[in-house]
Each structure stands twice: as C-alpha cells, then as structure tokens.
N, C-alpha and C positions, 0 to 999 in steps of 0.2 A: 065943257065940264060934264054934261048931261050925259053925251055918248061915253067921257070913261068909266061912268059912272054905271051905265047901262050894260058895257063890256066887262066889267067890273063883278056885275052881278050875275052876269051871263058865267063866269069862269066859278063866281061863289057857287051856279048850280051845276057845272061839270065835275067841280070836285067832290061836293055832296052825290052827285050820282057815279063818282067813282068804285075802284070796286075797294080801294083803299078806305074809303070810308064806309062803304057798306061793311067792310071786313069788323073795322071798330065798331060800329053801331053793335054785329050780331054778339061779338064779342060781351062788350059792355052790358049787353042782356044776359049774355050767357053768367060771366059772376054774379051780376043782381042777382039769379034766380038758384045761387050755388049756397045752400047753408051755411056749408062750412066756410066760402071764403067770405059772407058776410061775418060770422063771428068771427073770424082770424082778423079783419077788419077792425073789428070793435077792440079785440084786445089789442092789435096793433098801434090803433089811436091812444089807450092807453096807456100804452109801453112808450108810446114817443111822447106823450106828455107828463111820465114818471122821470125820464132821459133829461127833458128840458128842463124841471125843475133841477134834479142834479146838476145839469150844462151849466145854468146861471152861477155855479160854485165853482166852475171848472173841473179838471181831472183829480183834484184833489179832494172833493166829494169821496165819501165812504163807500157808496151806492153808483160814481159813475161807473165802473166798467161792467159793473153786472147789470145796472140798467140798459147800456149800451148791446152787451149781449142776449139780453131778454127782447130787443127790438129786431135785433138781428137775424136771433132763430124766430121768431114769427114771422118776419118776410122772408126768410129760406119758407117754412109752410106752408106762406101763402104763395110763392112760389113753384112749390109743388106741386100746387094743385093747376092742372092742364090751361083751364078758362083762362085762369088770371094771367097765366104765362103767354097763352094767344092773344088775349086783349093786350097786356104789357108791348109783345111782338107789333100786333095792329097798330097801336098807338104810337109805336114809336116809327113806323110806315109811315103813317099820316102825317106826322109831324116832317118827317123827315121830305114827304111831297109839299107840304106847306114852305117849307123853308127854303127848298131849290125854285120853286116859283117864284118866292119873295126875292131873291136872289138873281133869279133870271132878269124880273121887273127891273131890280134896281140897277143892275151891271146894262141893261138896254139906255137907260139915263144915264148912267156914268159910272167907269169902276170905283169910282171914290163913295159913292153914296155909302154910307153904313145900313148894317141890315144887323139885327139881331138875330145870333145864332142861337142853336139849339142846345141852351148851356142846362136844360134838364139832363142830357143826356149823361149817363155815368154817372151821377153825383147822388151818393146815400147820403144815412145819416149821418156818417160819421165823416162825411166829406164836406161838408158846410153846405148840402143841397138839401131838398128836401128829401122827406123818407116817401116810400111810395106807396099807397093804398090805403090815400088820408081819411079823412071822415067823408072824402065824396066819393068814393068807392078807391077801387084800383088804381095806379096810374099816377 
C-alpha cells in the first residue's frame, strides 16, 4: 500500500508540473487580477442567486425568464473577456487530463470499475448544471 501510495504522489507532482496545469494556474491569476471579470463575477453571483429564488417557483415565476436572461448575458461578458475564456479553455484541459488518467487507472483493474465523468462539462444554468464563474472565481 505504501508504494501506491508513493507512486500515487509521485504522478500527484507530474501533473502539478505539467504544462496543463501550469496553463490553469497562470490563467486563474490572470482573471484574479482582471477588474472587470471580478465584477462580472459578483454581479454574476448575483444574477444566479436572483434566477434561484425565481427557480424554486418554477417557469411560472413572473421574473423566471428575464432573470434567466440577465445570468446568461453576464456569462456571454464574462465570456468575452480573453482570461476567463483561456482559464475556462485551461480548466477544462486539466480536467479533461485528470479524467483520462482516472480512466486509464481504473480500465488497468477492470473495464467495469466505474469512474466518474466529466458531467461539468456543457451544463449551464439553465441545464440543471451549475453556472460558471461562481463566487470562487471563474470556472
């Protein structure tokens, strides 16, 4: 157990020094340090917790579709903006190396093992997934 544990952590720092992850680290800095996509952020957070109280009423809410559209054009802007869109890009690279590793591991044991997929992928708000660029930044 020692040694998978060892090789384990041996692959935890090949990934960390990949360039996949250095791509999202600089990224991830780069919006931190972007004005505009921190407040696009904040009203974003906003926007998706004006949508949720609407949600809990369903489509028949007065206020779902225009809240719905007020979350929507704010992640188009913050979309627009280059960083968030390269972070977004990054993030979804990294994810996407973490998952086929995970993958690789578990088909090496067996093809039946279950592995959890990459079910952030593609799913807004208005698709039962989360919205992206919550209150922990981007992403």
């Amino acid at each position: 157990m020692a040694v998978l544990l060892t090789h384990a952590f041996e692959l935890g720092d090949w990934i960390k020094d990949s360039t996949y992850a250095a791509e999202y680290i600089f990224w991830k800095e780069q919006v931190g340090k972007n004005a505009e996509a921190q407040e696009l952020t904040r009203q974003f957070a906003k926007a998706k917790e004006k949508f949720a109280e609407c949600e809990r009423f369903g489509r028949f809410h007065p206020d779902y579709n225009a809240a719905l559209d007020e979350v929507y054009a704010i992640q188009a802007r913050l979309d627009s903006i280059e960083s968030v869109r390269r972070f977004k890009e990054a993030e979804s690279s990294l994810d996407q190396l973490l998952y086929d590793i995970t993958r690789t591991i578990a088909d090496a044991v067996s093809e039946t093992v279950k592995v959890s997929g990459n079910e952030s992928s593609g799913k807004g708000c208005g698709s039962g997934g989360s919205c992206s660029c919550g209150s922990g930044g981007c992403g």
